[in-house]
C-alpha positions in Angstrom: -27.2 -11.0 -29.6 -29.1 -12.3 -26.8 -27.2 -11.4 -24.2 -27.0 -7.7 -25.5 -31.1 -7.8 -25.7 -31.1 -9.0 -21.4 -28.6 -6.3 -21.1 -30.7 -3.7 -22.7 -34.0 -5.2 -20.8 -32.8 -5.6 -17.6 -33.4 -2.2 -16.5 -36.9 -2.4 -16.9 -37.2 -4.8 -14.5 -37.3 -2.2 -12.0 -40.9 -1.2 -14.0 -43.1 -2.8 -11.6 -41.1 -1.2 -8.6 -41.9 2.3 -10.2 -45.6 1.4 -10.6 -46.1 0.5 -7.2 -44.5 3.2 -5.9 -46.8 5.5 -7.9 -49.6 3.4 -6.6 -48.8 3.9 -3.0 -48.2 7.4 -3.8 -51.7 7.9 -5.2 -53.3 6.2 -2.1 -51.2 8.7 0.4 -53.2 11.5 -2.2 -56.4 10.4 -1.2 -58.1 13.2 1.6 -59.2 11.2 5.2 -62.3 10.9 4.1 -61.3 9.2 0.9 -59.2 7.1 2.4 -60.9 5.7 5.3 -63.9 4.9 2.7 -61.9 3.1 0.6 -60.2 1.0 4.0 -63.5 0.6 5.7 -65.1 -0.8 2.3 -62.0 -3.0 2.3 -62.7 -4.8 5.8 -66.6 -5.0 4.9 -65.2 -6.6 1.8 -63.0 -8.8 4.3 -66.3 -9.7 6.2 -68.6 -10.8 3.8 -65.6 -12.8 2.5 -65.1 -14.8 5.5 -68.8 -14.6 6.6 -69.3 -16.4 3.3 -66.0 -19.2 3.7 -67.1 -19.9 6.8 -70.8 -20.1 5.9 -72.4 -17.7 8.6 -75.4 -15.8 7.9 -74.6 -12.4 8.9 -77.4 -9.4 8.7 -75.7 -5.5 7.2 -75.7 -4.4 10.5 -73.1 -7.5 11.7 -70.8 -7.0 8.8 -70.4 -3.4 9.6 -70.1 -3.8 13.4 -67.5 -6.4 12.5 -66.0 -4.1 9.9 -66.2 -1.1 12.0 -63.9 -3.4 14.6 -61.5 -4.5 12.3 -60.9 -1.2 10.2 -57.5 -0.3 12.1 -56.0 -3.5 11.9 -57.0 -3.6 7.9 -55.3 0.0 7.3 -52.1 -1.9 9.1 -52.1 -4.6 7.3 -52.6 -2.9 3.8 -49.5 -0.7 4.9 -47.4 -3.9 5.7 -49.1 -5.8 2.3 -48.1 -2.5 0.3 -44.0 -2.2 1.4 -43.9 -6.1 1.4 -44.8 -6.2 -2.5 -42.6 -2.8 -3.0 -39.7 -4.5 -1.3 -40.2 -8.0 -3.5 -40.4 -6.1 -6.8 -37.0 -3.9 -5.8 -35.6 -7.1 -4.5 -36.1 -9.3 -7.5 -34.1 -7.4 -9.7 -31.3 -7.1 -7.8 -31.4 -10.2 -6.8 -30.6 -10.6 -10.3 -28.1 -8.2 -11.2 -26.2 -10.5 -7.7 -27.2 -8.0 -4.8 -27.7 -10.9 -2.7 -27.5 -10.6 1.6 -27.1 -8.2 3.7 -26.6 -5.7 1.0 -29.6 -6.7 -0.5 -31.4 -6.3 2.9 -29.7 -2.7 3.5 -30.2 -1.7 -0.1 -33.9 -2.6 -0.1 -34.4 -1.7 3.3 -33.0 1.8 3.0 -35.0 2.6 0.1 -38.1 1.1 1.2 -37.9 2.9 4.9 -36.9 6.2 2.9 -39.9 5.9 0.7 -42.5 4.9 3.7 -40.5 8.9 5.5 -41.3 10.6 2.7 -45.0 9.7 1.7 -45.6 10.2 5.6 -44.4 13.7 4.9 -46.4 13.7 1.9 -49.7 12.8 3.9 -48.8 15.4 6.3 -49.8 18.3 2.8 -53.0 16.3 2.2 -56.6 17.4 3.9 -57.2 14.9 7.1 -54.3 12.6 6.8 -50.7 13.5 8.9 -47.7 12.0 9.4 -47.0 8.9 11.5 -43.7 7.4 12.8 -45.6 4.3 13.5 -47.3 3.5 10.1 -43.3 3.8 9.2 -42.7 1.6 11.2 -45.3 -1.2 10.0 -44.0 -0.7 6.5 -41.0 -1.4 7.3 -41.5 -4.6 9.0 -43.9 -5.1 5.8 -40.7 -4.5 3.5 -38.2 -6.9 5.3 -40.9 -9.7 5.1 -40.5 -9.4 1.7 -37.0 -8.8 1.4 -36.5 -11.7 3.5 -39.0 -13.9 1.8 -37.1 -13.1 -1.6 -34.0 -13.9 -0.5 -35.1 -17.5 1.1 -36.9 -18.4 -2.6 -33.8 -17.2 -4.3 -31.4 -19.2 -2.0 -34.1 -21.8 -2.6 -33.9 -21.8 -6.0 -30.2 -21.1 -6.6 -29.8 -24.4 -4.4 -32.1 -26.9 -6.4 -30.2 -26.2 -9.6 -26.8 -26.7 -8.2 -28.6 -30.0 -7.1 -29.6 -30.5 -11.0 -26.3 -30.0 -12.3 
């Protein structure tokens, strides 16, 4: 009985892969405007954050000089933290159903790359966003740090319980 129940609730481990990607889909909606907002109130965010672990006194205008400076780098890094949690919640689950290696990397790869192309192309049908072969390039490298980081846990953890046994 069990094993028919993980049989029938396996596929929805692929849930949080569909959320995300509806997630990143509904950013790449967002006009320019919108979007830069929302990324610029990010690294202000960023700012005030490190202003405050680092206990510096900074006046409005500093945060948003220093936000201002680190905008671009934010949007990058929110493109590379978006794929790299895409590719971890596609790579888990077929991690489990044993898509382990290089098929794991190509499989996850491929549809993570695929995905970044076509919500460039989507971008390029929104008001004051357009397509860019670079930012597909940053997700990818975002999605084969996580693909990568998945497989070294699960090699991790598939080796300490050998060790147990």
């Amino acid at each position: 009985m069990n094993k028919l129940i993980i049989r029938l609730l396996k596929p929805l481990s692929f849930i949080p892969s569909l959320l995300i990607m509806y997630m990143i889909f509904s950013f790449s909606s967002q006009n320019g405007t919108e979007s830069g907002n929302l990324s610029y109130q990010v690294s202000q965010k960023l700012v005030q954050t490190g202003a405050i672990l680092l206990d510096y006194e900074l006046s409005q205008e500093e945060i948003n000089a220093y936000a201002t400076r680190y905008h671009g780098p934010v949007r990058k890094l929110g493109h590379m933290t978006e794929y790299c949690i895409l590719a971890i919640s596609l790579s888990i689950p077929l991690y489990a159903y044993g898509v382990r290696g290089i098929w794991l990397i190509l499989l996850v790869g491929f549809i993570c790359v695929a995905f970044a192309a076509t919500d460039e192309y989507h971008q390029s049908m929104v008001a004051g966003r357009g397509p860019s072969k670079r930012d597909v390039c940053i997700d990818a490298i975002g999605a084969f740090a996580g693909i990568i980081g998945t497989l070294i846990v699960g090699w991790a953890a598939v080796r300490s319980t050998r060790e147990l046994r």
